[in-house]
Residue, then its C-alpha position, 0 to 999 in steps of 0.5 A: x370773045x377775048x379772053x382776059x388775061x391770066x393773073x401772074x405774080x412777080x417776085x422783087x425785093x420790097x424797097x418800100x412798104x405799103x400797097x397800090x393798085x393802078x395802071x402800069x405807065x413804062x417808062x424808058x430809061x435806058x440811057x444811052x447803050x451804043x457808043x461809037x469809038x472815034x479818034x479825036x486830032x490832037x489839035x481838036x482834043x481841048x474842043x472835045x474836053x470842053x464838050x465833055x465838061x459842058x454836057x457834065x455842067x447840063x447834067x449838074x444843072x438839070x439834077x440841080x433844077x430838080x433838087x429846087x423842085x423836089x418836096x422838102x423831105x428830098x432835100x432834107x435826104x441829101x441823095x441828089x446832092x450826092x450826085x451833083x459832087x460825083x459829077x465833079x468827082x476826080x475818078x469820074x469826071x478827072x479819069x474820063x479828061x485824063x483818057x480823052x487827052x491821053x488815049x485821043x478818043x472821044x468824050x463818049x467812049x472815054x466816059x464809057x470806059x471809067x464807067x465800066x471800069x469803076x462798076x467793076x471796083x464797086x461790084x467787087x466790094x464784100x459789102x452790099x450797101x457798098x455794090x449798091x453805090x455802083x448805080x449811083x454811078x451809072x445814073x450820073x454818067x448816064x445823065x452825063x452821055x445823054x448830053x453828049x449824044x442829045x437826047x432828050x430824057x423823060x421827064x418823070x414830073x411831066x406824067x399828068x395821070x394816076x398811075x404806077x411807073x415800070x421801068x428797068x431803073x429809076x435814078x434818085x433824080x427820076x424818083x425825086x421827080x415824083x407828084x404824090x398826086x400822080x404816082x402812086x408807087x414804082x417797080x423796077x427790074x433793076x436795084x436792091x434794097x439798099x439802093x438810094x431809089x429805094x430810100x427815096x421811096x421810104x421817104x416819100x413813103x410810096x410803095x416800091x418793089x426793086x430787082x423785079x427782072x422782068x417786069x418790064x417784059x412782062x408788063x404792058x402799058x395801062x395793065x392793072x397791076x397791085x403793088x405790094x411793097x411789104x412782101x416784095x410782090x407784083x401782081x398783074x392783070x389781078x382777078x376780081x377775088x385777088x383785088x377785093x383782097x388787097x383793096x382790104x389789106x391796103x385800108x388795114x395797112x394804111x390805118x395801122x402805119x398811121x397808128x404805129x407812126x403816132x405811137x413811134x415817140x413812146x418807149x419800148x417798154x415790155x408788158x412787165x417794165x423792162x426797157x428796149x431801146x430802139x436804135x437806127x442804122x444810118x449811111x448818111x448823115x441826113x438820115x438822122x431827121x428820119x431817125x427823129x420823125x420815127x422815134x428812133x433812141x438813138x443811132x446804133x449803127x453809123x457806117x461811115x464808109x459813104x464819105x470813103x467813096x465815089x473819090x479818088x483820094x481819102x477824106x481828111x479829118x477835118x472832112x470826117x470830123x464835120x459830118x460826125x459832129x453834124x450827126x452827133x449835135x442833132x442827135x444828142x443827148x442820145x447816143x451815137x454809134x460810129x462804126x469805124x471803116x469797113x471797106x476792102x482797102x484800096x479797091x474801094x478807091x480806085x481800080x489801079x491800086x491793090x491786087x484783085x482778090x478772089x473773094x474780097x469778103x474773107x480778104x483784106x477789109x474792114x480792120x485788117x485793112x485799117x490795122x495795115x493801113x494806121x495813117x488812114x485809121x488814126x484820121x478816122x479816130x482822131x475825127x471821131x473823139x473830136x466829135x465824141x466832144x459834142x454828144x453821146x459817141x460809143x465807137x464800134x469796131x468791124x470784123x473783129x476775128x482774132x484778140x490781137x486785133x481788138x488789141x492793136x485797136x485800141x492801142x491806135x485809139x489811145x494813140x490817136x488820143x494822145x496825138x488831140x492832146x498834143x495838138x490842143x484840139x477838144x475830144x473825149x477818150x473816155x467814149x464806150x468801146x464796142x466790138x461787132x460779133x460777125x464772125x464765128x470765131x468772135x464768137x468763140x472767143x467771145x469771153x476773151x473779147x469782152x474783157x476789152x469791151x463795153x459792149x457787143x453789137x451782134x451783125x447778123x447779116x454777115x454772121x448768119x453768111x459766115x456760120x451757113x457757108x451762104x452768100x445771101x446775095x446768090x440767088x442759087x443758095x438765098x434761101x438757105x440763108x435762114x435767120x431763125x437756122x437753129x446754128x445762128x440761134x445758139x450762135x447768139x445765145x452764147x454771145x449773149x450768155x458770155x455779155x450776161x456773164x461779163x456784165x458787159x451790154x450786147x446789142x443787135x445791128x443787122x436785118x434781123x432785128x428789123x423783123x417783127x417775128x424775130x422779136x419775141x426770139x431776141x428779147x428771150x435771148x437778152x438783147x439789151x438794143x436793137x438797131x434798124x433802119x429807121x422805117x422799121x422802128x415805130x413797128x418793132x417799138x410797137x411789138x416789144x409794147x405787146x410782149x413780156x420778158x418772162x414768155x419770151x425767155x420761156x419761148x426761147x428754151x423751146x426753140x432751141x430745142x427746134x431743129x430747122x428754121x421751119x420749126x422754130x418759125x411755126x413755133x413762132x407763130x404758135x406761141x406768138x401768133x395772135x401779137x403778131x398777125x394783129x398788125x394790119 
């Protein structure tokens, strides 16, 4: 007799919410690992050149046939478009010619090389969002060596059966390939939650769970598997209890996304009148339509780093100018908030330039790097109050750690400024001024920032790594890195205390906000805006609609008295658990 297979439960990160169950289809998407080294003749070196530059022309043309084949709400994301200027990028494209003719090596190993050596620079990067674009990297070059070498990719829109793709990656063009009526929902081994396969399942709203490590070991094909994009977990061979379970909780999620997302134009408006607005967090400009569809106020965070990368030199202004203005025209009259550069300088660019530093994240990034470097800022402020002369723009300042800095800042906005007027160019100085609170001596020093302020904007992701010692992306210490540690909760209050104290607004962009247990904390607290991913906004909308100020405030006195994040999240549930288990 055999035995049915035990029920095993995988952990990932949850890409895209929702619930699927199915059958596992594995899909091998390796590329291509093993890369012989060979010397090219000097007379044969232009021959191997115009190899390389046809198999990246095969490549663009593929990414293009799927952009034309993709659903309208792909195109409208821009990802792939992406891909297609990368395969032309200097750094990619022009350093793998530069080592073919330089080294006399053939066009794999040349590819091969600035592959390696670029992964290096963006793995090496403080910010997350920014070591996810490596495999935007890796997906173009690996579509790239597939022609060089001849082999045939599989293509994910030949699937012809109802099933659940597994696989080590999946690359924005293999997720844009998706049938609906086919694929139900992916996971992978690979990514994070920031990775543009991610935000291609947002907007195909499917559920993907990413970083899963072994699901393609441990997974055979046609096993049945459930998906659950909202906790992040994968559960294969299910038993028949588990199943009857997540047959519910799917038809329960399913009918409470459909409620939320019809309600997402309403305003976030508290049971006793107070008004919250609910902002976005953008990387593209693309994603403001996804902003609109969702209801979003406005945009709380625009990281402009994006336009910085995949490129050999800095975008100019009238580049910047015209994607700011594009973000700022369809979004008016709602506000946008520009968040000035925030790289770790030159080593975003190219590997040859800088020293290595040991810890890049308390290095030479975001304003330190832009208060060394003034021709770089004074482009990116020039284009921004430009575009400030077309909508709502409130700029905000990164990693503000000293007053001097926020001192020097606006001495270079007035400058840039000055130097419009000069030119006749149109633009408005007269924009809100805010600074992000992300590390502890910002908030120390919280009274005297606020004095060159208009608003403070509080980034929890790196503020609650700075004030626990944790890096969040280390999976030895990741669940120390505790959101409601009482350490951050005071952190916060102070910071809204000194704003309250200085009549200045104090808003929230990081992860945190993005929770619906967190709400009740963060409205008791005083925070004036919210700003999330935009998927995120319908629910939270939802959850402050529930809610009154006054128990909120009244919770808040409570939970400082908690001393563990474990206390504070079972007060939580105690105080509020009826508003928020009431969700699916």
């Amino acid at each position: 007799m055999t035995q049915e297979p035990a029920e095993l439960i995988l952990k990932g990160i949850n890409a895209s919410p929702g619930i699927c169950i199915g059958k596992a289809y594995l899909v091998d998407k390796e590329g291509v690992d093993i890369v012989a080294r060979y010397y090219i003749d000097k007379s044969k070196l232009q021959d191997e050149i115009k190899r390389f530059k046809a198999a990246v022309k095969k490549a663009g043309d593929e990414i293009r046939t799927i952009i034309d084949e993709s659903p309208e709400e792909l195109k409208r994301a821009h990802i792939l478009e992406t891909h297609v200027a990368l395969l032309k990028d200097k750094m990619l494209y022009g350093k793998a010619i530069e080592i073919i003719e330089s080294k006399g090596i053939n066009a794999e190993w040349a590819l091969k090389q600035v592959v390696s050596n670029l992964r290096s620079v963006f793995l090496g990067m403080a910010d997350s969002y920014l070591k996810e674009r490596v495999s935007d990297i890796t997906h173009v070059s690996d579509s790239i060596m597939r022609n060089l070498v001849g082999v045939r990719a599989e293509k994910i829109a030949d699937i012809d059966k109802r099933v659940i793709l597994v696989a080590r990656d999946l690359s924005p063009a293999d997720t844009s390939q998706i049938n609906l009526h086919k694929i139900m929902g992916f996971i992978t081994d690979r990514g994070g939650k920031a990775s543009h396969t991610g935000i291609v399942a947002q907007a195909l709203e499917i559920p993907a769970v990413v970083g899963l490590n072994v699901a393609t070991t441990r997974i055979k094909v046609d096993s049945l598997i459930i998906v659950d994009g909202i906790t992040g977990k994968v559960i294969v061979n299910p038993s028949e209890k588990t199943l009857v379970e997540y047959e519910e909780r799917k038809i329960e999620y399913e009918d409470y996304r459909a409620v939320i997302t019809r309600e997402s134009h309403l305003s976030a408006r508290t049971t006793d009148g107070i008004q919250i607005e609910v902002m976005a967090n953008i990387e593209l400009p693309e994603e403001v339509v996804s902003v609109k569809n969702y209801g979003g106020d406005g945009i709380g965070l625009y990281r402009t780093e994006f336009q910085y990368m995949n490129r050999a030199v800095f975008p100019n202004e009238e580049e910047l100018f015209e994607k700011y203005q594009d973000v700022v025209q369809v979004m008016a009259p709602k506000p946008v908030t520009i968040r000035t550069l925030d790289i770790n300088g030159d080593k975003a660019m190219t590997s040859q330039n800088g020293q290595d530093e040991a810890n890049p994240a308390l290095g030479l990034r975001s304003i330190r790097y832009c208060l060394r470097k003034p021709d770089v800022f004074v482009t990116q402020l020039r284009a921004i109050l430009r575009a400030a002369a077309f909508g709502t723009v409130r700029i905000l300042f990164p990693m503000i750690s000293a007053y001097f800095e926020i001192c020097e800042t606006e001495k270079l906005l007035d400058q840039a400024a000055e130097s419009l007027e000069k030119d006749g160019l149109p633009y408005n100085r007269d924009i809100e001024i805010g600074i992000m609170i992300e590390v502890p001596s910002a908030v120390v020093l919280a009274d005297l920032l606020a004095d060159k302020a208009d608003f403070f904007s509080i980034g929890t992701n790196d503020l609650i790594q700075f004030a626990l010692a944790i890096d969040r992306l280390n999976p030895q210490v990741a669940h120390l890195y505790q959101p409601l540690d009482p350490a951050v909760i005071r952190l916060v209050k102070q910071v809204t205390d000194v704003a309250k104290d200085k009549g200045i607004e104090v808003f929230m962009c990081g992860e945190m906000a993005a929770a619906a247990h967190h709400i009740p904390l963060l409205l008791g607290l005083g925070l004036d805006e919210l700003s999330m991913n935009p998927q995120s906004i319908p629910e939270i909308k939802r959850v402050i609609r529930t809610l009154n100020i006054r128990d909120a405030q009244e919770f808040v006195q409570q939970a400082l008295k908690k001393k563990t994040a474990r206390g504070v999240f079972g007060l939580v549930k105690e105080a509020f658990g009826d508003i928020l288990d009431n969700r699916y």
